[in-house]
C-alpha positions in Angstrom: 40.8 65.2 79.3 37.8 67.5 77.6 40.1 67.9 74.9 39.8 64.1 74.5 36.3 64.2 75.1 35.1 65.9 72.9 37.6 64.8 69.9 36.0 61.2 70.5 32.1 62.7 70.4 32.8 64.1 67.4 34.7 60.8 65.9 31.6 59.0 67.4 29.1 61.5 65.3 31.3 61.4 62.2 31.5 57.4 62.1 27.5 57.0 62.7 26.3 59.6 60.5 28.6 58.4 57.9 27.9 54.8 58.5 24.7 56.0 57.7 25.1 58.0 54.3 27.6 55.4 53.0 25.1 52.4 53.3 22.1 54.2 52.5 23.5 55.9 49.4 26.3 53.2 48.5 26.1 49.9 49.7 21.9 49.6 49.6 22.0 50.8 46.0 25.0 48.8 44.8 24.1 45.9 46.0 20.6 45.6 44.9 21.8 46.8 41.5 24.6 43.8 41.7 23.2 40.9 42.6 20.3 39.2 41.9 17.1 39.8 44.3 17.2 37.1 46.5 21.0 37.4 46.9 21.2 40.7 47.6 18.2 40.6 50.6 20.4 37.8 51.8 23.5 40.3 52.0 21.6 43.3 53.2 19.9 41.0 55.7 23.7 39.7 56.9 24.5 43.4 57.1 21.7 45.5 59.4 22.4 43.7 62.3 26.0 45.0 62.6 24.7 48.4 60.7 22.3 48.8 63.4 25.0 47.7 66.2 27.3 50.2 65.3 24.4 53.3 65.6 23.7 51.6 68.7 27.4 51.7 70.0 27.7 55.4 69.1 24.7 56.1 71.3 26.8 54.3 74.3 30.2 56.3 73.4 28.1 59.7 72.7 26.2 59.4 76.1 29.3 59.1 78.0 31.3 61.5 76.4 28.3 64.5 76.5 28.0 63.3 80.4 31.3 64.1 80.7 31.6 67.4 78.9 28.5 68.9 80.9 29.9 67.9 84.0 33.3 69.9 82.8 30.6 72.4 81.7 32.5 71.8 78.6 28.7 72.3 76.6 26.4 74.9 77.6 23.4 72.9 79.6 20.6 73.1 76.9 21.9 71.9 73.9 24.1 69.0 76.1 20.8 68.4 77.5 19.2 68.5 73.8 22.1 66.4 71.9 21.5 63.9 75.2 17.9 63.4 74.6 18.3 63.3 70.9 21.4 60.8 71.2 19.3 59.0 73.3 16.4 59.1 70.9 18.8 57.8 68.1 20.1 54.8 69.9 16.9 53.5 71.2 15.4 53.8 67.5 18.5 51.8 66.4 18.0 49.2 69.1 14.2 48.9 68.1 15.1 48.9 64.7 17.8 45.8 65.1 15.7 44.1 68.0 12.3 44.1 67.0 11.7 45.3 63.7 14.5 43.5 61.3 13.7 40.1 62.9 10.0 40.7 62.0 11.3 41.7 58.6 13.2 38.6 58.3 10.6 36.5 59.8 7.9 37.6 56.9 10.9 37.2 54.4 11.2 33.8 55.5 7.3 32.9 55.3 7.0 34.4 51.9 9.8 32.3 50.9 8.6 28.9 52.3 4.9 30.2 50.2 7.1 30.1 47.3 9.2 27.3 47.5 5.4 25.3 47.9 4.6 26.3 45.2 1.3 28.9 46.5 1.1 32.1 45.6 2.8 34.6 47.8 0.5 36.1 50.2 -0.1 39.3 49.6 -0.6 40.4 53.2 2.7 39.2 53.8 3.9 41.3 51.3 2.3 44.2 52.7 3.2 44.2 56.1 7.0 44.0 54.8 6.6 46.8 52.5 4.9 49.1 55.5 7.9 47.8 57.8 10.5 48.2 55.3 8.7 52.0 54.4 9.0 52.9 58.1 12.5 51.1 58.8 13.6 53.5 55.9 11.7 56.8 57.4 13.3 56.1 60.9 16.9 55.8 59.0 16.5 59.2 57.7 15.3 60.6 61.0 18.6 59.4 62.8 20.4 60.7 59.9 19.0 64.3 60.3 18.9 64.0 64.2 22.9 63.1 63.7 23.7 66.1 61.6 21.5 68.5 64.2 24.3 67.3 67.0 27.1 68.5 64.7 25.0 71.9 64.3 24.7 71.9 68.1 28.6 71.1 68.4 29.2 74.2 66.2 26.5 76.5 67.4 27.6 75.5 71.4 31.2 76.1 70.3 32.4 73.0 71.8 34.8 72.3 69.7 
């Protein structure tokens, strides 16, 4: 059963980091470059939810499956215990992320827009508080990105595969 185990942590690491590097670094950029503005923020905004459901699924999978291998004392106790907190860390940043932040995202999207289609100018503070959300939705990305590739060190360095 470790065996198992810890095939499926590592399938879980490899899916979210590279869920990560393939919309951050393919799908953002392609589709912004694609389609026209609003079309693409439509498509983008279609997409996080699942993006961010997927990180938070891996967080599930990875907790169970480093529970498992330090009970087998399949992984040394510090860095299960470390790859635990910063799994943990990782999920609850993508459940933040999808839960509280993207529908405040979307919700000053949608106000700008209504500014717009009445013809006012778009208020600026509007514009503001996206651009600081979007900035630190963007700076939380990266951190689960390198917290992800520090469990695969820990993997290797542990010698748990």
């Amino acid at each position: 059963m470790t065996q198992g185990v810890k095939w499926l942590y590592l399938v879980t690491l490899a899916v979210w980091i590279g869920s990560i590097v393939f919309f951050s670094f393919a799908v953002a950029p392609t589709v912004f470059k694609t389609l026209k503005p609003e079309d693409a923020a439509a498509l983008i905004r279609r997409i996080f939810s699942k993006y961010y459901l997927i990180g938070i699924i891996c967080a599930a999978v990875s907790i169970v499956c480093l529970g498992l291998l330090l009970a087998d004392r399949a992984y040394s106790r510090w860095p299960a215990i470390l790859s635990l907190l910063l799994v943990a860390g990782m999920g609850g940043t993508d459940l933040w992320l999808r839960q509280g932040v993207m529908p405040h995202m979307n919700d000053l999207r949608d106000r700008r827009a209504m500014f717009e289609s009445s013809g006012k100018p778009p208020d600026e503070a509007l514009d503001r508080e996206w651009k600081a959300l979007h900035r630190l939705s963007v700076q939380l990305n990266g951190v689960v990105l390198l917290c992800g590739l520090v469990l695969v060190f820990l993997v290797v360095y542990a010698r748990v595969v």
